[in-house]
C-alpha positions as CSV (number, residue, x, y, z in Angstrom):
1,X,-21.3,19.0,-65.5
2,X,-20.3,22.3,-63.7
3,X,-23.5,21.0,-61.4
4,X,-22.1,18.2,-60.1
5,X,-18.5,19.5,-60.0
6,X,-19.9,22.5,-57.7
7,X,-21.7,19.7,-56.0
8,X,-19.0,17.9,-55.2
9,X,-17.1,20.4,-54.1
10,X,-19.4,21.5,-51.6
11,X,-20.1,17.8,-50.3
12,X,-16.1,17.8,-50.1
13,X,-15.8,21.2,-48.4
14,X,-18.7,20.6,-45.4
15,X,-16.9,17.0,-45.1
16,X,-13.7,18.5,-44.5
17,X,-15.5,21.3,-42.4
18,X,-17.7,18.5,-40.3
19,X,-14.1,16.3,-39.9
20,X,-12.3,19.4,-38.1
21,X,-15.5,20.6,-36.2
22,X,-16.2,16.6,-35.0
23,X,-11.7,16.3,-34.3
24,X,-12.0,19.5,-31.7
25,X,-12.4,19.7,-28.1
26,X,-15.9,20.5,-27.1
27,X,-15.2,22.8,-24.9
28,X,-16.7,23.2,-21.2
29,X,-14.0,24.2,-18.6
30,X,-12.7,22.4,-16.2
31,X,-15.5,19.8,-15.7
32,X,-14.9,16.1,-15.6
33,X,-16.9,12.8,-16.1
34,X,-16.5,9.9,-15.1
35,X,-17.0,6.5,-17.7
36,X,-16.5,3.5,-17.7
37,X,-15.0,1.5,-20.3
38,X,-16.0,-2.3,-20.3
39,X,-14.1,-5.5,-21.3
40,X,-14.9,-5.9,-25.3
41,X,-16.4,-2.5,-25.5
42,X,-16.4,-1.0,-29.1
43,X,-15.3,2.1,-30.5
44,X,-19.2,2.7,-31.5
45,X,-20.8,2.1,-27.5
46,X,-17.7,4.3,-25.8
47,X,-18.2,7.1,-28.9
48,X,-22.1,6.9,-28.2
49,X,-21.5,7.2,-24.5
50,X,-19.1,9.8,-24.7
51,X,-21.4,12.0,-26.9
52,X,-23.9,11.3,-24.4
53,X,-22.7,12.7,-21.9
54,X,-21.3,15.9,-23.4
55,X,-17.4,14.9,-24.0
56,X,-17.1,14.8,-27.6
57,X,-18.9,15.7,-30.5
58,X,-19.6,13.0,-32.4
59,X,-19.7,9.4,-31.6
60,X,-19.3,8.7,-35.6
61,X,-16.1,10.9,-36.0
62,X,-15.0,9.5,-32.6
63,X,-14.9,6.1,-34.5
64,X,-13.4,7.3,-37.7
65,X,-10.9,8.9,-35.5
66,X,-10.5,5.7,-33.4
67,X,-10.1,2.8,-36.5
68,X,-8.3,0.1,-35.5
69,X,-7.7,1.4,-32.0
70,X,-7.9,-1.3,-29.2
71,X,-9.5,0.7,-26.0
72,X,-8.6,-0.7,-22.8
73,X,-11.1,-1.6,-19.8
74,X,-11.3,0.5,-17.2
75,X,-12.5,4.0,-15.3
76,X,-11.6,7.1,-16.7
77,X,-12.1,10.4,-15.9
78,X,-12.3,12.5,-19.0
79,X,-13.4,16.3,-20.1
80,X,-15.2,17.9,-22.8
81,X,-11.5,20.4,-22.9
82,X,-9.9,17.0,-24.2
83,X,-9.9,16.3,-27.8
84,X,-11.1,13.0,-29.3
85,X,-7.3,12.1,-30.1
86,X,-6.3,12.6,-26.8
87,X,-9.0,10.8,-25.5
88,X,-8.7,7.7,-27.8
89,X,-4.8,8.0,-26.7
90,X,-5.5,7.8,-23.1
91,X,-8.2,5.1,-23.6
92,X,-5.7,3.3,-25.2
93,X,-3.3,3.4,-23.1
94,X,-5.3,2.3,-20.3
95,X,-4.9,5.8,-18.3
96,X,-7.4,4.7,-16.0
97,X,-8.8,6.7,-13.4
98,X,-7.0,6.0,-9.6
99,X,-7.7,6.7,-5.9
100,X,-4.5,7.9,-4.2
101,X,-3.7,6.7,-0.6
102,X,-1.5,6.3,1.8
103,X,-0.4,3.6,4.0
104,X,2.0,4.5,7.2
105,X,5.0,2.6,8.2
106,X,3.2,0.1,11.0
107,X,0.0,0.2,10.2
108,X,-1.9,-4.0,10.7
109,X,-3.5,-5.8,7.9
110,X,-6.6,-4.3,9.5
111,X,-5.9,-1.2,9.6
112,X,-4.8,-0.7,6.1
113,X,-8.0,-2.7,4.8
114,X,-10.2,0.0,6.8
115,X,-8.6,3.0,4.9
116,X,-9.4,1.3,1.3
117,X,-13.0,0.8,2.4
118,X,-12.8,4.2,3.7
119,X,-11.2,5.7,0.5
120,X,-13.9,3.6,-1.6
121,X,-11.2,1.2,-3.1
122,X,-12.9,-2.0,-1.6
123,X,-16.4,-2.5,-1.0
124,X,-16.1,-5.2,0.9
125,X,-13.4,-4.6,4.2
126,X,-14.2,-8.4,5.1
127,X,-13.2,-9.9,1.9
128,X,-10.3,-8.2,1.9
129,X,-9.1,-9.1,5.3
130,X,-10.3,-13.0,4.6
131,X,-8.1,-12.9,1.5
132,X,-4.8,-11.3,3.4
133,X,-5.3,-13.5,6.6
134,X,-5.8,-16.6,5.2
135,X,-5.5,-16.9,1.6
136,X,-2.2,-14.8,1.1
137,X,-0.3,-18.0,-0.3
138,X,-2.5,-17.9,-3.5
139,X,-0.8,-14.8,-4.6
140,X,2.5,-13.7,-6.9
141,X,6.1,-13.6,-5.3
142,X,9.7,-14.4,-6.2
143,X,9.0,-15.9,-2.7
144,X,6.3,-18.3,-1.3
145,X,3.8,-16.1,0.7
146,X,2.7,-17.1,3.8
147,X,-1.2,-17.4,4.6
148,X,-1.2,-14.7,6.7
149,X,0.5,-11.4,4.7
150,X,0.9,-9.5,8.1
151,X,3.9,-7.6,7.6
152,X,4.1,-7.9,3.7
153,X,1.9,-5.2,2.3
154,X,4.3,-2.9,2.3
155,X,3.9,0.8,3.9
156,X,4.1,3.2,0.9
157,X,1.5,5.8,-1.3
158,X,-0.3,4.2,-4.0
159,X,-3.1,5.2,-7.0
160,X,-5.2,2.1,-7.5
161,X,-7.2,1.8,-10.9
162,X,-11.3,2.0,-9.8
163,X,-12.5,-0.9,-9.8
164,X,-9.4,-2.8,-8.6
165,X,-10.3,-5.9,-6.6
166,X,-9.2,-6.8,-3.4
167,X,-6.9,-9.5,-4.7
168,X,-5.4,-7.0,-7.2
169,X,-5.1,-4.7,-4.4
170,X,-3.3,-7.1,-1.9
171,X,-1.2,-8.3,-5.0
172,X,0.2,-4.5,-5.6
173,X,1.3,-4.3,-2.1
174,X,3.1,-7.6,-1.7
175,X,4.7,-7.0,-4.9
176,X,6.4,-3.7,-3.9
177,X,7.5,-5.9,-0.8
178,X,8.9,-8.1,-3.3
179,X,10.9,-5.8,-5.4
180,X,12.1,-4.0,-2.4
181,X,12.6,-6.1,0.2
182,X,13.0,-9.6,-0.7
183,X,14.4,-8.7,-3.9
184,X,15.9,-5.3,-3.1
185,X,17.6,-7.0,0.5
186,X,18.5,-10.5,-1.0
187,X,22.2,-10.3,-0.3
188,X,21.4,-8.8,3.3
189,X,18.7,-11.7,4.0
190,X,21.7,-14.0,2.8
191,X,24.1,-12.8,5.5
192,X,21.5,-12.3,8.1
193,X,20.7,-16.3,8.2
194,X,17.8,-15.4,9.0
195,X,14.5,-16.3,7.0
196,X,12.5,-13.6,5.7
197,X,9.6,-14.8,7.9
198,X,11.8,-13.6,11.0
199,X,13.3,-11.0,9.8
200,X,9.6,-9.5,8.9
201,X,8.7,-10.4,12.4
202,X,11.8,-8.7,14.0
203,X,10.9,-5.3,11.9
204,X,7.8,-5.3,12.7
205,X,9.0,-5.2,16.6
206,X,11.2,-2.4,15.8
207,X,8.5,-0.5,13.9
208,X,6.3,-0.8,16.6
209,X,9.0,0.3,19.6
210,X,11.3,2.8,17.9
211,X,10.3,6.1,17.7
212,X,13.2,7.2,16.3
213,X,15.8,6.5,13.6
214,X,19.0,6.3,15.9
215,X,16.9,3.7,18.6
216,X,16.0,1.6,15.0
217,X,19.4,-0.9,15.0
218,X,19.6,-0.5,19.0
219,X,16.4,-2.2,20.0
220,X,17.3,-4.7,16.8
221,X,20.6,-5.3,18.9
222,X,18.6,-5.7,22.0
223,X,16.0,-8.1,20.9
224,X,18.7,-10.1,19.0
225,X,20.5,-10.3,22.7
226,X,17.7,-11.7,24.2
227,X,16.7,-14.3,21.6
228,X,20.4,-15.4,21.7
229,X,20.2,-15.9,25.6
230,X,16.4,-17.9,25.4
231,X,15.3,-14.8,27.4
232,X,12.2,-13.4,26.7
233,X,11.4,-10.2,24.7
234,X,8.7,-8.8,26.3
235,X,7.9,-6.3,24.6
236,X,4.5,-4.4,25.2
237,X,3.7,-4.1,21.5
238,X,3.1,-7.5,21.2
239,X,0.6,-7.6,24.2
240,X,-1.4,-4.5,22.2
241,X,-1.1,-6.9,19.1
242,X,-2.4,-9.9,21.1
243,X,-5.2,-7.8,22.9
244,X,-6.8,-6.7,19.6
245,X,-6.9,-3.5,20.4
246,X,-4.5,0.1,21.6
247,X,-4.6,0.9,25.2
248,X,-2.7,3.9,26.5
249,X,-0.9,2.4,29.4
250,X,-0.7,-1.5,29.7
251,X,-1.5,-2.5,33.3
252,X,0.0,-5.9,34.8
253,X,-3.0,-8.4,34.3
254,X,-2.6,-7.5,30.9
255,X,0.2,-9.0,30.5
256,X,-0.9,-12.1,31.3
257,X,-3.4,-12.2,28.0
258,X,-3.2,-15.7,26.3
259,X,-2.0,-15.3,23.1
260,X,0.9,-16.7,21.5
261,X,1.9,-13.4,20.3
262,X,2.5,-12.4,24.2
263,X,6.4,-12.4,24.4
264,X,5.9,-11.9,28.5
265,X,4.2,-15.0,28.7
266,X,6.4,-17.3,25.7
267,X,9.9,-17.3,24.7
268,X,11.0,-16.4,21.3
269,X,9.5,-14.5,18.3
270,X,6.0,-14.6,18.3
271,X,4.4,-16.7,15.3
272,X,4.3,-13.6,13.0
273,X,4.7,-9.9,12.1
274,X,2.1,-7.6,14.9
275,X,2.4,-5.2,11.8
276,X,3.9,-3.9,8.7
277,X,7.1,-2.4,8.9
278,X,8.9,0.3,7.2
279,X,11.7,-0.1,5.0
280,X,13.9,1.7,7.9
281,X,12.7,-0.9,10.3
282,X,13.8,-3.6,8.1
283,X,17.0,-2.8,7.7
284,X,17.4,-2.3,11.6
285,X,16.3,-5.9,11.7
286,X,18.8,-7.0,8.6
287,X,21.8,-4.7,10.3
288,X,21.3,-4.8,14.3
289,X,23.8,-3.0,16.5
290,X,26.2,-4.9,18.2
291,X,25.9,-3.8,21.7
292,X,25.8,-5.2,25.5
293,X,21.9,-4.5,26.1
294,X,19.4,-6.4,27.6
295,X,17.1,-4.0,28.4
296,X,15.4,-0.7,26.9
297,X,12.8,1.8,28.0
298,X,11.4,4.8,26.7
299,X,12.9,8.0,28.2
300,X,11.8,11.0,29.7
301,X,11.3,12.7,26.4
302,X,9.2,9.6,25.1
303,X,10.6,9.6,22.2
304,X,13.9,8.0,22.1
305,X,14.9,5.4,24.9
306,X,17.0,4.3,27.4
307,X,19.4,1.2,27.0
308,X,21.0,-1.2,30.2
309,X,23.0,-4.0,30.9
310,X,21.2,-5.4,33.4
311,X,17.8,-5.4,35.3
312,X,19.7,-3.1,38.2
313,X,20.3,-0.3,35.2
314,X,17.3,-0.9,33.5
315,X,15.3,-0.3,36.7
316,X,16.9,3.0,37.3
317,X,16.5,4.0,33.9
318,X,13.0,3.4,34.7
319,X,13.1,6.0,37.8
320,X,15.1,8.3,35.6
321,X,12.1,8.3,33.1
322,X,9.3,8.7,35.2
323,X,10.8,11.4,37.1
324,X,9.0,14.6,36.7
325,X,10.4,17.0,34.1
326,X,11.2,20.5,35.5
């Protein structure tokens, strides 16, 4: 009887011993592995993986430890210094593994698809670009998305999940638009009478000219001026936009590229945003400032610019800002 009791108490005591020994941290600094966790996945194949590769233990405490825990899909990175707990926590909570990046105020649809594939979000740069081009109306807004989501993936820093696709990606983007802009600026889109479509299109002008903050609502007021007299915009950006690609200094036979995004060649806004604007631009657009300008040119600093009333001022603004700087 005494046998068994000591026994027992043995079995009881290297339990107990092989329960806080299996509930511990491995150990082994500061190094991190990377595993994924797949749809359906149970507690038994993520333990056995994770004891695999040297993060916990044991896979069979990790799934004592785990019972009736429901482990989210996904990438994580995880480390031998975490404990099984924290682990199952994480996995839990889906505290998937991201890729930070950053997108600029007016950066193009194309642009900002090269950086994922460049940052390893996207495998497939293309697809992406097919998807935000063409097929933009078959995602989520408070608003009906146009085809083409030029100007709607909005400019900000995001972590997106590994594995994202490039619809989940292109969803993330318009739906921070949403919140912010079409949401966030309802009352101002009200009062503009304006439809988000053109006021997109007008920030995305501004973006593109302004190079400051102060020349923002000015060159709004300017280009409102002209579409209020049938006059047209030209504006250079739009010939860069309609050439395909950046060229330092715009010569006069490019103006005459055949595109109805060339505002020298056709009146009125072109057909869509030539990129996607900030949320400083947007509200240049939404809040323009009433002024007498036609007219606008980038001065000798070339940074801010130079406003006129008519062609007679604007051309001697022109000979002020080419004038060599002492």
């Amino acid at each position: 009887m005494v046998l068994v009791f000591l026994l027992g108490l043995l079995a009881g005591t290297g339990g107990l011993l092989y329960w806080r020994w299996g509930s511990q941290a491995r150990g082994g600094g500061s190094r991190v592995e990377r595993v994924a966790v797949a749809p359906g996945a149970t507690l038994a194949t993520v333990g056995e993986a994770l004891q695999e590769r040297g993060i916990v233990r044991s896979a069979l405490l990790f799934g004592l430890l785990g019972r009736g825990t429901t482990l989210k899909p996904g990438v994580y990175d995880v480390s031998p210094s975490e404990t099984p707990r924290r682990l199952l926590r994480r996995m839990a909570d889906g505290d998937v593994a991201t890729v930070r990046v950053t997108f600029p105020e007016g950066f193009t649809v194309q642009k900002i698809a090269r950086r994922l594939k460049d940052r390893g979000i996207i495998g497939d740069e293309t697809a992406f670009l097919r998807l935000v081009t063409t097929k933009g109306d078959t995602l989520r807004a408070s608003f009906v998305p146009p085809r083409n989501l030029e100007g709607y993936l909005f400019p900000d820093t995001y972590r997106f999940p590994i594995g994202f696709t490039e619809k989940q990606v292109a969803q993330e983007m318009l739906s921070l638009f949403d919140r912010i802009v079409a949401k966030g600026r309802s009352e101002d889109l009200s009062r503009s009478r304006r439809s988000l479509s053109e006021i997109v299109t007008i920030a995305s002008l501004i973006e593109r000219e302004a190079e400051t903050e102060g020349d923002r609502p000015r060159i709004a007021g300017v280009i409102y001026n002209r579409l209020a007299r049938n006059q047209r915009l030209e504006i250079d950006a739009t010939v860069q936009y309609a050439r395909g690609q950046h060229k330092a200094r715009l010569l006069y036979r490019d103006l005459e590229v055949d595109s109805p995004y060339n505002t020298y060649r056709n009146a009125g806004l072109p057909p869509g945003a030539i990129c996607c604007p900030g949320i400083a631009s947007i509200d240049a657009a939404l809040h323009p400032k009433t002024s007498p300008y036609l007219y606008y040119v980038a001065g000798p600093d070339g940074r801010s610019h130079l406003f006129a009333r008519t062609f007679a001022e604007h051309k001697q603004n022109i000979a002020t800002a080419r004038r060599p700087r002492s």
